[in-house]
Every structure is written in structure tokens, then in C-alpha cells.
C-alpha positions in Angstrom: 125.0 143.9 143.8 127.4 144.7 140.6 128.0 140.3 140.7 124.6 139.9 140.7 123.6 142.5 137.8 126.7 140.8 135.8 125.3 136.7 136.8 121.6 138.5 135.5 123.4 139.4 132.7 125.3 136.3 131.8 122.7 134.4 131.9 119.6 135.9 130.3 121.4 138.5 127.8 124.9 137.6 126.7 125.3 134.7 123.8 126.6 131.3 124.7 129.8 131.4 125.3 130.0 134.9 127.2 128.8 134.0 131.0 132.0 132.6 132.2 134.3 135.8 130.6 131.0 138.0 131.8 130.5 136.6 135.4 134.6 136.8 136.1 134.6 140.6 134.6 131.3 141.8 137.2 133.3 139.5 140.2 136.4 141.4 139.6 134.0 145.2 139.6 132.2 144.2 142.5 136.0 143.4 144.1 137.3 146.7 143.0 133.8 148.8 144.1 134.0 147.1 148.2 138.0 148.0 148.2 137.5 151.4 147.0 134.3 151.9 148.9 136.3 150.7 152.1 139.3 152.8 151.7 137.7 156.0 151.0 135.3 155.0 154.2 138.7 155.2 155.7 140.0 158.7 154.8 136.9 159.9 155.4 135.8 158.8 159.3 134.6 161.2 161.4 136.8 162.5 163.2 136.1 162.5 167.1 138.3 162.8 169.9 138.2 164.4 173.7 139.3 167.6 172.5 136.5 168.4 170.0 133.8 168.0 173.1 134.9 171.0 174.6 132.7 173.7 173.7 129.9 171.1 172.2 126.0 171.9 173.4 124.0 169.0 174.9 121.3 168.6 177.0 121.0 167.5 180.7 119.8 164.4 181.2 119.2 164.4 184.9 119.7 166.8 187.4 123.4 168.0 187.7 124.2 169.0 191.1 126.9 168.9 191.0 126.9 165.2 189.7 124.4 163.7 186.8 124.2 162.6 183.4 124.3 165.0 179.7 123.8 164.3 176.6 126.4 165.6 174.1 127.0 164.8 170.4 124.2 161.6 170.8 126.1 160.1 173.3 125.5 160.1 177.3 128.1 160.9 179.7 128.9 161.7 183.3 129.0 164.9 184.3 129.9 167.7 186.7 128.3 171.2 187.4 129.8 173.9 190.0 126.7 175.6 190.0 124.2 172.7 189.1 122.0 172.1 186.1 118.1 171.3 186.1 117.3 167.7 184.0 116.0 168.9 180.5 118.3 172.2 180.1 121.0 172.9 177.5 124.3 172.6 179.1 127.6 173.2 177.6 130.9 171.3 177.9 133.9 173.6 179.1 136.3 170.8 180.1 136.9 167.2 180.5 138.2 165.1 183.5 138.9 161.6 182.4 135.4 160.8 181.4 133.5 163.2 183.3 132.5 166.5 181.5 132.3 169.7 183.5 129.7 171.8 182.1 127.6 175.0 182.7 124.4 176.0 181.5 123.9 178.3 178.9 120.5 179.5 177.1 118.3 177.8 174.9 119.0 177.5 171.2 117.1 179.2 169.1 114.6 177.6 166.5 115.8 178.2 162.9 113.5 178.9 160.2 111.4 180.6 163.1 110.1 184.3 163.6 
């Protein structure tokens, strides 16, 4: 977009002369903006691994007993219930076997900004 602001430029605002030096000077901010853009897109990725789903609240997805399917952090899994979950209740992860989460249920969340 920065290219394309400098090309406007060179061409409708800048004297003769200037669109060459003008175009080449946008290219090079448009360059810079992507690599910086991409690197701090790399410091900052979420961080997500097996160890921060234990504990994490999801929903069941189908019947859990003891097999089914949850939902946890937007993402579907497998998963494994000693005393069995009903489809549609909240469910939350206290370990993982391979990819297989065990969970339990646990009560519903309450609504904020409610009451």
C-alpha cells in the first residue's frame, strides 16, 4: 500500500524529474514496513503448546462416555471422561494422553456484565 501511495505520488504530485528518486524511496518503505511487520509477527505468536490445555474450559461436543468429542480453545478434540459428560456441557481439561484430553465437568460459567 506504502508503493502505491509513493507511485500516486510520483506521478500526480512531485515535479518532473522526482518519480524515479520518489517511486525507489516508497519501494524501499514498503520493503522495510513487510520485514518489520513479519519479524515482530514473529516475537509475538501466540504461544500454544500441550501444556497450556490443561486446565482450559471447553464445551462438550458430543456425549462423553467415556469417549466423545470437546471443544477447547476453538479447536475440537478427542476426548475421555471417567464419569461421562452430557453433549452441550462445559467440561474442563485435567490432563492429556497423546491427543486425547481427559476431562471432567465442571459448572457453568457465569455471564459477565449480568445481575
Amino acid at each position: 500500500m506504502i508503493f502505491l501511495l509513493g507511485v500516486v505520488l510520483a506521478i500526480f504530485v512531485f515535479p518532473d524529474g522526482w518519480e524515479v528518486p520518489v517511486i525507489i524511496g516508497f519501494g524501499v518503505l514498503e520493503i522495510a514496513e513487510t520485514a518489520i511487520t513479519w519479524r515482530l509477527s514473529q516475537l509475538w505468536a501466540p504461544r500454544i503448546s500441550p501444556e497450556t490445555l490443561i486446565g482450559a474450559r471447553g464445551r462438550a461436543i458430543t456425549e462423553c462416555g467415556p469417549s466423545g468429542t470437546v471443544r477447547v480453545h476453538g479447536e475440537e478434540w478427542q476426548a475421555r471422561s471417567e464419569d461421562g459428560v452430557d453433549a452441550g456441557k462445559p467440561v474442563r481439561v485435567v490432563a492429556r494422553e497423546r491427543l486425547t484430553l481427559i476431562v471432567e465437568a465442571t459448572e457453568e460459567l457465569p455471564v459477565q456484565g449480568s445481575g
